[in-house]
N, C-alpha and C positions, 0 to 999 in steps of 0.2 A: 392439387399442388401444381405448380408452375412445370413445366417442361426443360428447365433449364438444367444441363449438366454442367457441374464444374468439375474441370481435372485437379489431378496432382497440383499440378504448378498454380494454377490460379488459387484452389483453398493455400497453398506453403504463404505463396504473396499476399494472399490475404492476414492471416496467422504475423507474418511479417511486418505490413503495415499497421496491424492492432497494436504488436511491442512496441514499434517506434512512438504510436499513438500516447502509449503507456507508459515509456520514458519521459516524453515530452512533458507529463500532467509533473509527473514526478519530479525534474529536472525542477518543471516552476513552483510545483509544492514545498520542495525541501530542501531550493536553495537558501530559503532565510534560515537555516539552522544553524551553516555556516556562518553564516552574519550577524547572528545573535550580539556576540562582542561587539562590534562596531556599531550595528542599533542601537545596544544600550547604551554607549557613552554616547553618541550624537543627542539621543534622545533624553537621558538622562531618568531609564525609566526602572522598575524591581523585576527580579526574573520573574516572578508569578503575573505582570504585565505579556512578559518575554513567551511567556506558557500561553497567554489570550492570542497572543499574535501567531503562535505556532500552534495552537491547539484547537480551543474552545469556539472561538468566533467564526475560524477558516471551518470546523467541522458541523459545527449546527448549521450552516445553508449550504454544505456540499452534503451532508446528509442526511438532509429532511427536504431538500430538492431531488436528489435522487429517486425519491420515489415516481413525483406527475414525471419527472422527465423519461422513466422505464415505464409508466403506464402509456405513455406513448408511443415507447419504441415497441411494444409487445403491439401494438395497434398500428403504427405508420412505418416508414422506412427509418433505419436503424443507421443506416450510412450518414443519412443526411444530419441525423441528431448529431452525430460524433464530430461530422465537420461543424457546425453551430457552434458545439462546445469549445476543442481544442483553438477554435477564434477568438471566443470571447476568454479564458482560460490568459492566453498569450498574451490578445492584448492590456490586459488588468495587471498579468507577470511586468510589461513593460509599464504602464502608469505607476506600478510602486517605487520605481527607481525617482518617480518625479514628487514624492511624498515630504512634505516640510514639513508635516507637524505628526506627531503618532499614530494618531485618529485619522489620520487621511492616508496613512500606511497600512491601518486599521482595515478601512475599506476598501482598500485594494485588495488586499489581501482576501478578504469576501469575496468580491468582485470573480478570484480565480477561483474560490472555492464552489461560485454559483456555477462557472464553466464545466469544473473537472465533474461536477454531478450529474449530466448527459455522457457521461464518457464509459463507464465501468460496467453497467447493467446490459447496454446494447453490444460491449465486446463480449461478455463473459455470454450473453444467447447466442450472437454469429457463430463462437464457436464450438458452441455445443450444437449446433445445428452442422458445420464441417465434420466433424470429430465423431465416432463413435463412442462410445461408454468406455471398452475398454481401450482407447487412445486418448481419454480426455484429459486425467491428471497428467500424462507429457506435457499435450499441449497446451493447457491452463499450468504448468509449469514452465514452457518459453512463454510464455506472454507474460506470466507473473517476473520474468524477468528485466520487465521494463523498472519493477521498484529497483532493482539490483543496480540497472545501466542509469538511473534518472537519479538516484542517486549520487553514483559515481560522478557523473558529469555536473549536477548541481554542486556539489564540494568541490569538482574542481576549476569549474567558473566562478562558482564563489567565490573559493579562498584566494586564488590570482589574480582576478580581476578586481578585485578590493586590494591586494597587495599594488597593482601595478599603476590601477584608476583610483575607483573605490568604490561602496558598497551599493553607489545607488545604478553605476553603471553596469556590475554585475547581473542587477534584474534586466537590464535591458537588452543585454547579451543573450540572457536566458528564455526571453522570451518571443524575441524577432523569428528564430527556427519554426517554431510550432505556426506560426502564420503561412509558411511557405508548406508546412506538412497536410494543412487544413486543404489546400489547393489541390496536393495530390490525392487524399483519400476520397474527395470529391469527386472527382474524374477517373479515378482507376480502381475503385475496389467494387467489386462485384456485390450486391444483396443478394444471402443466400436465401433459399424456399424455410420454409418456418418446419421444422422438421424435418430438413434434409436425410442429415446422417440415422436416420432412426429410423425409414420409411415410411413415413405418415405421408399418407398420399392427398387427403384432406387437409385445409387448413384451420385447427380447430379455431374456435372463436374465444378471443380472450376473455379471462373471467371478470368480476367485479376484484378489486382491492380485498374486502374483506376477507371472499373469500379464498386468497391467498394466505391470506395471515391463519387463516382456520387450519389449513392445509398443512403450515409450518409447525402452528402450534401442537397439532395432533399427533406429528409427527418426532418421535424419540431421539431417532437419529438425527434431524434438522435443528434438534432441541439444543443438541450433545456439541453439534460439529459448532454453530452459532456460540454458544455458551464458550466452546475451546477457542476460536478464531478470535471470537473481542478480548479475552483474557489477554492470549500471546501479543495479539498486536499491542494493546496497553503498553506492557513491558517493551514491547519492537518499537515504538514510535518514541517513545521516555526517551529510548537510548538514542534515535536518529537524531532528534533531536538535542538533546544534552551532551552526549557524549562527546562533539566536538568542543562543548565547553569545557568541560571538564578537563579536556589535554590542553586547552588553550591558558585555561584560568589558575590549574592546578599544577602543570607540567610545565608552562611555557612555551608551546608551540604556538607558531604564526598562525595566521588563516591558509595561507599556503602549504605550511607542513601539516599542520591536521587537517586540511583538505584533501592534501595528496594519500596521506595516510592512509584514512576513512574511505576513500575514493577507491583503493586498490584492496582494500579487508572486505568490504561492502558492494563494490560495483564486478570483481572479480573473483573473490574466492566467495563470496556470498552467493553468486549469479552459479556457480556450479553447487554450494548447499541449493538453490533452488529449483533448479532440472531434475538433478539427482533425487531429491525427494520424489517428484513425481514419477521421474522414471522409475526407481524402484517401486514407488505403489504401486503402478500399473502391472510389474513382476510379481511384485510379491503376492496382490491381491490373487491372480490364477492358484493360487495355493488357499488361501485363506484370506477374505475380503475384507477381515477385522485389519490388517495391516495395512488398507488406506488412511485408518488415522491414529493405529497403534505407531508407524512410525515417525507421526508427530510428536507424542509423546516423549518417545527414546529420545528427540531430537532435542528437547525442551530438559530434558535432565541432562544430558551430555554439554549441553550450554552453561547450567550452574558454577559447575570450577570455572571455567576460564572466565566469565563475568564478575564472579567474585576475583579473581586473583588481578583482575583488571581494574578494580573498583578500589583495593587496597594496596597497590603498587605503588612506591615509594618513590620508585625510578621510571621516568619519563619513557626509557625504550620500552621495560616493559611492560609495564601501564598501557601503550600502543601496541605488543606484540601479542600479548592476550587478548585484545580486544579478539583477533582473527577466529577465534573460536565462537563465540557468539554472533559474529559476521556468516562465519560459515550456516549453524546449527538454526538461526533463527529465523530463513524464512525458508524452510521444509514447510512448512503449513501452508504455503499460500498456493501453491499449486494443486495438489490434495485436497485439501480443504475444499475450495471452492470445485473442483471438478467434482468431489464428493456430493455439494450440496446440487450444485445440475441436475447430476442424475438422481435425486430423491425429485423432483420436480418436473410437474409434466412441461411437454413443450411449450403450452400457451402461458405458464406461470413464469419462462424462467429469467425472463426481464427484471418483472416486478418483486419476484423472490431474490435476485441477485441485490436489487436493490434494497430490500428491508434489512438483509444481509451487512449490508456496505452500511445503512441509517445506523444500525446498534454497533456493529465494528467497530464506525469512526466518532460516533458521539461518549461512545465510552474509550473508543481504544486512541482513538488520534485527537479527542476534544478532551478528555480528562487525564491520559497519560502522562504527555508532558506539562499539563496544569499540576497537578501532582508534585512533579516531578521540581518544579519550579515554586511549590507551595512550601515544601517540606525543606528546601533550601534555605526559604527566608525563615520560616522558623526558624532553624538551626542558627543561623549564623552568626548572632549575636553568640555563641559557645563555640563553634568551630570556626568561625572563618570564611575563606575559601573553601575551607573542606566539607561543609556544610554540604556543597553540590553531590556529595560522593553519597550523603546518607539518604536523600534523594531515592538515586540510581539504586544504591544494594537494595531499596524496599522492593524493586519493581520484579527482585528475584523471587520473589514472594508469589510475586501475582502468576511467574511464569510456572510454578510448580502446583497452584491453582487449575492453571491451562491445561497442562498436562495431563489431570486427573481428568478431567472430560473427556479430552481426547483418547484417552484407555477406555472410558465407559462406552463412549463411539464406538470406537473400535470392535470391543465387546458387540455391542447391537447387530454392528455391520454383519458380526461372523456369524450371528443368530438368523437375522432375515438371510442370510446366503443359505 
């Protein structure tokens, strides 16, 4: 292994520039969610279109790329993929602002999904390679905080910058940043040794593909935590996505007011359910290690009422003030979860296994979610209405008490191997 030491400050900075990294993808992923509304009248297209543009199309080649792109970073430098990505990622956020016809929004939209697929796999090894086992769900919980801030900030360039411009120069807004951030993770972030925090003094030699998948498959716990994480996200991305229509189409709020809204339940009280989760697993588990993703579960049932009582509110405040509960409770998994799945995986695996990870995630959770979500809509609406969107959403509670059950069986596992 390399002789290199990094301090304190250099892994924090590092850690640091991975979030920003990870807002960044976010910001330009799921700023169209916001913009749903204004798409569709420009474009004059059906939400289950609305669903290919947010779902389906952006997650089949951000997650069936992700894979070569983690078979490389387990094999080359990791730094260098991420600055590649977050380039091409940006520049494609800004070509969609320049989009005239659907299909050419279409493809941009790819365009950033090919991007953001060298991004996830190489942060989530760097840091398991900083981090020790019992410091990883923290820190894979501030980094997981980038969905929290890239959110926040995608709704609220979204919804203002289409209030003040309009929809096409909100991509461009959102996109010009990530160019300038690509320049500095280039130049300042350190490549850690491949095993750092673990002391592996050798650097093992990455495996075939295969047999990564063998490794996952055999494995209970990786079965359990995968199985929980594509469920929850399903339900999590439904709602990123939809949910701002819903207040917009069913309430009446602006792009600005449900921007601002979303932007401060989701970017601020969400970003502390996401620390928090981690940091209490890393607590909790010293006691019992089934609580790395029993307290997913708790999290996934305490989300229930407030999404229900959010999904059939009458009145517009609070329709939005319920939301905050489901903002909060719903991304405890994502820091957990994936520290959890790190440390089932050896060092030379955990590129490629973050990646097969992030392929079933996002092809089921961020490619069929809001397809779903946008499917069950049009159904309905010939009999509801507008409100049609609503029966959508309450299905996706379904899926999340689904989630939940894995993640208690995980759990379960966890406390057995400990």
């Amino acid at each position: 292994m390399s002789e290199i030491t990094i301090s304190k400050r250099q892994r924090s900075y590092t850690l640091f520039l991975l979030v920003v990294v990870f807002t960044s993808s976010h910001v330009d992923r799921q700023i169209v969610a916001i913009l749903q509304e204004p798409i569709k009248q420009y474009f004059q297209i059906s939400d289950t279109q609305l669903g290919l543009l947010t779902g389906v199309m952006f997650a089949v080649f951000y997650a069936t790329l992700g894979m070569p792109m983690a078979m490389w970073a387990d094999r080359r430098n990791r730094r260098n993929l991420i600055t590649f990505s977050i380039t091409l990622w940006s520049a494609m956020t800004v070509l969609c602002g320049a989009a005239m016809q659907f299909w050419q929004l279409l493809l941009a939209r790819i365009g950033v999904g090919v991007g953001e697929a060298g991004s996830n796999p190489p942060s989530h090894s760097i840091i398991s390679d900083l981090y020790k086992p019992e410091e990883r769900a923290t820190a894979m919980a501030i980094f997981s905080l980038g969905v929290n801030l890239g959110v926040m900030l995608g709704y609220l360039i979204g919804g203002w910058v289409n209030e003040f411009l309009d929809w096409r120069w909100a991509f461009v807004v959102a996109g010009v940043p990530g160019l300038l951030i690509a320049l500095v993770v280039r130049f300042s972030m350190v490549e850690p040794p491949r095993g750092y925090s673990d002391g592996i003094v050798e650097k093992p030699p990455a495996p075939p593909f295969w047999s990564v998948v063998r490794h996952m498959v055999n494995n209970a716990i990786i079965r359990q935590i995968v199985a929980g994480t594509t469920l929850i996200s399903f339900a999590g991305y439904a709602a990123i996505a939809w949910v701002p229509v819903y207040l917009q189409r069913v309430h009446g709020y602006t792009t600005g007011e449900s921007g601002t809204i979303l932007a401060i339940a989701i970017g601020i009280f969400g970003g502390l359910g996401t620390f928090f989760g981690g940091y209490f697993a890393d607590r909790l588990a010293k006691r019992n290690e089934g609580w790395r993703a029993w307290i997913v579960a708790a999290a996934c049932i305490v989300y229930l009422p407030f999404g229900y009582l959010s999904l059939t509110a009458t009145d517009p405040f609070w329709a939005a003030a319920w939301f905050f509960g489901p903002a909060i409770f719903g991304g405890v998994y994502l820091g957990t979860n994936f520290a959890s799945l790190q440390s089932q995986l050896p060092v030379e695996m955990r590129s490629v296994g973050a990646a097969i990870n992030l392929f079933i995630l996002n092809i089921i959770g961020l490619g069929l979610g809001p397809l779903t979500v946008g499917a069950i809509s049009d159904a309905t609406a010939a009999v509801d209405g507008i409100d049609s969107i609503r029966n959508g959403l309450l299905a996706m509670l379904l899926v999340m008490v689904w989630g939940a059950v894995h993640q208690w069986w995980a759990g379960n596992l966890l406390s057995r191997e400990a």
